[in-house]
C-alpha distance (Angstrom), angle and dihedral (degrees) to the residues before:
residue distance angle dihedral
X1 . . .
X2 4.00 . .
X3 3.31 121.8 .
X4 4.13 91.1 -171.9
X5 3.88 112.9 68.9
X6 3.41 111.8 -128.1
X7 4.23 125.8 -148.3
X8 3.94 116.9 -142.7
X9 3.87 124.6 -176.8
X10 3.62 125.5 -150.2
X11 3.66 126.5 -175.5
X12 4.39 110.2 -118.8
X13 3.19 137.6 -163.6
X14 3.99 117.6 -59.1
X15 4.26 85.7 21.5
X16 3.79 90.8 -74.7
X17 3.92 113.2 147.8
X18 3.71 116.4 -118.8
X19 3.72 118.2 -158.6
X20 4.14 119.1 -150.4
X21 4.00 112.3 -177.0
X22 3.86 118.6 -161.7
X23 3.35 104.2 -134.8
X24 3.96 90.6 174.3
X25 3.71 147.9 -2.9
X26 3.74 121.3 -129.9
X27 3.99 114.4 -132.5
X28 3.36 140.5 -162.3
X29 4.03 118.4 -70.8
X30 3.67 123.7 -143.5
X31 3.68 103.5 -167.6
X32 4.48 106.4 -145.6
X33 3.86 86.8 -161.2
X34 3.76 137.0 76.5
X35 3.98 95.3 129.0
X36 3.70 130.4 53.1
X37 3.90 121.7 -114.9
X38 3.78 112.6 -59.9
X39 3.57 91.2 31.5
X40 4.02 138.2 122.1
X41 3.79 123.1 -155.5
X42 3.09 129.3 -131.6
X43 4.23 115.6 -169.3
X44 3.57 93.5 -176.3
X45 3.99 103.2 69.5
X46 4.55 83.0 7.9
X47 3.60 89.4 -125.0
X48 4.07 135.9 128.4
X49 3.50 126.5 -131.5
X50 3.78 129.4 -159.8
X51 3.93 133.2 -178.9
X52 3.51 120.0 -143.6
X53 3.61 127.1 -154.8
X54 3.59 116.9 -156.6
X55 3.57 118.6 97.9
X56 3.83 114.2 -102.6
X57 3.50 139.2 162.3
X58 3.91 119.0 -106.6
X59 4.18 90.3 -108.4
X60 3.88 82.3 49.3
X61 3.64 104.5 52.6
X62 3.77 95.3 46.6
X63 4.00 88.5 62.5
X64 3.63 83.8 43.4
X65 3.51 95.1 62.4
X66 3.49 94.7 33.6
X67 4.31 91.0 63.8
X68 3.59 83.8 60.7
X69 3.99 101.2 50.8
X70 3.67 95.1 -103.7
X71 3.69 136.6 95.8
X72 3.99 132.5 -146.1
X73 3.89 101.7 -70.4
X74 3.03 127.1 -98.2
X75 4.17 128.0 -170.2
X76 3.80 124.3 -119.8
X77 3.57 94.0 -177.8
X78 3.90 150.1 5.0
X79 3.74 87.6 -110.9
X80 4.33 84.3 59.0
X81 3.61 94.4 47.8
X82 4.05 89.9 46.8
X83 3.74 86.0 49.7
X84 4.34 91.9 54.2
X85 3.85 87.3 50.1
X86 3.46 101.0 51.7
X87 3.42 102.8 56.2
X88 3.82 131.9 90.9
X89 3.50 101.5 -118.8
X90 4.27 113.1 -154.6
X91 3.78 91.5 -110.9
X92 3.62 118.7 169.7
X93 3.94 129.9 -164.8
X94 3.78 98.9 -92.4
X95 4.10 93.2 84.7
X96 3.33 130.3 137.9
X97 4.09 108.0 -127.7
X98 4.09 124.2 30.6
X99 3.27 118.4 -52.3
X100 3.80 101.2 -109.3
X101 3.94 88.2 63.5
X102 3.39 139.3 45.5
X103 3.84 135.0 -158.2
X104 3.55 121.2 -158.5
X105 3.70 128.1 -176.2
X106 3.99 108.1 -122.1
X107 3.86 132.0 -179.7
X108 3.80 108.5 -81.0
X109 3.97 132.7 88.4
X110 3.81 126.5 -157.3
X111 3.81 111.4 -129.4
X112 4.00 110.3 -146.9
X113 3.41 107.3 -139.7
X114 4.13 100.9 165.2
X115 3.67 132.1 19.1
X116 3.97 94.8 177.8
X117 3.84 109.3 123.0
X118 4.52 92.4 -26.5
X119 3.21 126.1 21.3
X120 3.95 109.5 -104.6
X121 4.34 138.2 -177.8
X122 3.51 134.0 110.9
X123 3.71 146.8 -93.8
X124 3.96 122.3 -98.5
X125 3.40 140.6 175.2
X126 3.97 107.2 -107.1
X127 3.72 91.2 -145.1
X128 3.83 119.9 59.6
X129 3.58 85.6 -162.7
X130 3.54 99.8 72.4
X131 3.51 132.9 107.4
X132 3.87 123.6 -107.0
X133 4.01 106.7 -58.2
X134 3.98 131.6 -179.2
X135 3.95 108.1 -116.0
X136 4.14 116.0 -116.0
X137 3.92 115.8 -107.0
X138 3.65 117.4 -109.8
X139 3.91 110.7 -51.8
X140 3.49 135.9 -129.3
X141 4.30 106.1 -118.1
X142 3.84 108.0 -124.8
X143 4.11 111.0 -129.1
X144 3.95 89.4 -113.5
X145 3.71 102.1 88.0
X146 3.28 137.7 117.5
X147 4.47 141.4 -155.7
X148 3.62 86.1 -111.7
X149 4.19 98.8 56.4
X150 4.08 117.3 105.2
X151 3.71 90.1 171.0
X152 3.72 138.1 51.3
X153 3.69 122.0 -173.0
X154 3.83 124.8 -142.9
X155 3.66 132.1 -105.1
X156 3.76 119.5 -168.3
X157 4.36 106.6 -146.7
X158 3.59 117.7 -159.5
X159 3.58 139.0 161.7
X160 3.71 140.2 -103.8
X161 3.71 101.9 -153.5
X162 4.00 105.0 92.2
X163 3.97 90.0 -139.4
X164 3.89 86.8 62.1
X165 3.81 91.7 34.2
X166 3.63 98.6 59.2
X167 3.65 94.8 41.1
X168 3.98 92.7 58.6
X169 3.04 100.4 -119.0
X170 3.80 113.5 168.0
X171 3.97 147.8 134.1
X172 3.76 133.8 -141.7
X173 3.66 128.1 -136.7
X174 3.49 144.4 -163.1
X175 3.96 110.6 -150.3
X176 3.35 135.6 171.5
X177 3.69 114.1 -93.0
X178 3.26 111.5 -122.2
X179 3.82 93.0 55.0
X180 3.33 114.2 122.2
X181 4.13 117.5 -120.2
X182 4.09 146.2 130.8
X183 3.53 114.3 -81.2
X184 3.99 140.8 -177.7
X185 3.36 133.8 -116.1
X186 3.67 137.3 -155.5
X187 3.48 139.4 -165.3
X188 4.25 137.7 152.4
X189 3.63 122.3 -72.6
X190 3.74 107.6 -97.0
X191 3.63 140.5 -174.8
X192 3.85 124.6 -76.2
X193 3.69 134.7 -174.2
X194 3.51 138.4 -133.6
X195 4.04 92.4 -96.5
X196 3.93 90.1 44.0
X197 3.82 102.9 -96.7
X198 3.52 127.7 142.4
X199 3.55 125.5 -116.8
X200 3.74 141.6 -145.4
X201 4.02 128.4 -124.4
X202 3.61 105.0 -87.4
X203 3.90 102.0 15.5
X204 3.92 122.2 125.7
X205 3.80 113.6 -123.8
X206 3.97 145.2 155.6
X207 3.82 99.1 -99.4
X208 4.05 109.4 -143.0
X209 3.83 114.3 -99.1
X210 3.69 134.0 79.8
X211 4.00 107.2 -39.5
X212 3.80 117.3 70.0
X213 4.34 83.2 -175.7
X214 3.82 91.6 71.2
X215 3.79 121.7 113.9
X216 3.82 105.4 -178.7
X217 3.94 127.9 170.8
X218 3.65 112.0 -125.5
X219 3.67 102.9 -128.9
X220 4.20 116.5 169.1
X221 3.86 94.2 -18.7
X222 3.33 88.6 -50.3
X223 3.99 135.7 113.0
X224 4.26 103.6 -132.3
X225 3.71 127.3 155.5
X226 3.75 92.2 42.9
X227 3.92 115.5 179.2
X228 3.53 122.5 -175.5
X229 3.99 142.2 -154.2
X230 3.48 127.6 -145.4
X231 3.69 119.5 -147.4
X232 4.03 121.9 -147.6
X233 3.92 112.2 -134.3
X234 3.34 110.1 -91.0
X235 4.29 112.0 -97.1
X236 3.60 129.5 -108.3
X237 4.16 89.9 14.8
X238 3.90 120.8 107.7
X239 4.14 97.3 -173.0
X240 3.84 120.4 18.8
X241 3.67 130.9 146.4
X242 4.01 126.1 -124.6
X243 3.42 119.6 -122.8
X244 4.44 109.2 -111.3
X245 3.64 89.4 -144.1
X246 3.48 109.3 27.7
X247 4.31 127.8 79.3
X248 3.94 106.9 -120.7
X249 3.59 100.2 -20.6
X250 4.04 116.1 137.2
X251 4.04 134.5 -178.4
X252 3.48 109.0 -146.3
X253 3.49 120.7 -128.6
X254 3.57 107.0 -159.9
X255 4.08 119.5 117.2
């Protein structure tokens, strides 16, 4: 905005001069957020995506994800799944597979249909819920399996190295459920403020990004309705500082 203030005359009512000063100019916002912390975005399906760590069962990880308005993910298109593999997931030492790969459970199950001479079935989407997804190619069966099992669930393998990363390189597998293993949640983009909370649909907030004088309306992820304030210098103070997450409030700098 301007630093100068500038003086504008009008002519009132009756021929009296009104005076407006522009104390500031409102600029564009680009809002940094649209996941919460631990998070990836994704603009092309406007969803976040999160690995988590500890080991839990299949059954597990789907109420897991579920506490946190998500679901086990599931892929809407190769251009999705390229996005999961190339990123740099925050993966720390306590995994469960070598360290060059990394298995996550993700939301499909194998139906066995024939255990003749192979072992045959299908992929589906666990969730009947979920939107329209492309179907994995034909898995590789984990070692963990037993006569009894109708259903496999899936595990999504990728790689660590960035070479292998960012040439998509993956596998699919179909492991018994109650292994335990990583897995990745996903969930729709969502509103976050400027002190990294989450908010509802409908809900004014302070979207994160460079104006702490923004009161937006969360509205499909998305901040809309945005109104902002505009804050005089403070009075008497040559060099002061504004405060990043604070409307109007200034530390003078001044011996």
């Amino acid at each position: 905005g301007k630093e100068n203030v500038d003086s504008r005359h009008s002519r009132g009512r009756g021929g009296e001069t009104t005076r407006f000063h522009t104390v500031n100019v409102a600029q564009p916002v680009r809002f940094s957020r649209k996941c919460p912390t631990g998070w990836h975005h994704y603009e092309g399906t406007a969803s976040c995506y999160r690995v988590y760590l500890n080991g839990e069962n299949y059954w597990d990880a789907v109420q897991t994800c579920q506490r946190v308005n998500g679901s086990l993910a599931t892929f809407t298109a190769d251009q999705e799944l390229r996005f999961i593999l190339a990123q740099e997931w925050d993966l720390e030492e306590k995994t469960f597979v070598r360290k060059d790969q990394r298995r996550f459970w993700v939301g499909y199950q194998y139906v066995i249909t024939n255990r003749n001479h192979s072992l045959e079935g299908h992929w589906e989407v666990a969730y009947k819920g979920s939107s329209e997804v492309f179907l994995p190619p034909d898995p590789i069966f984990g070692t963990a399996m037993s006569e009894k099992e109708t259903v496999l669930c899936a595990q999504l393998q990728c790689f660590h190295f960035p070479t292998l990363r960012h040439h998509g390189l993956h596998s699919w597998f179909a492991e018994n459920c109650y292994e335990k293993s990583s897995f990745l949640c996903k969930r729709s983009q969502t509103c976050v403020d400027i002190k990294d909370n989450i908010v509802d649909e409908g809900y004014y907030f302070t979207p994160k990004g460079n104006d702490p004088c923004l009161s937006c309306t969360c509205h499909n992820g998305e901040p809309e309705m945005c109104v902002a304030a505009l804050c005089e210098r403070p009075q008497g103070c040559q060099q002061y500082r504004k405060d990043p997450k604070e409307c109007c409030k200034f530390t003078c700098l001044d011996p």
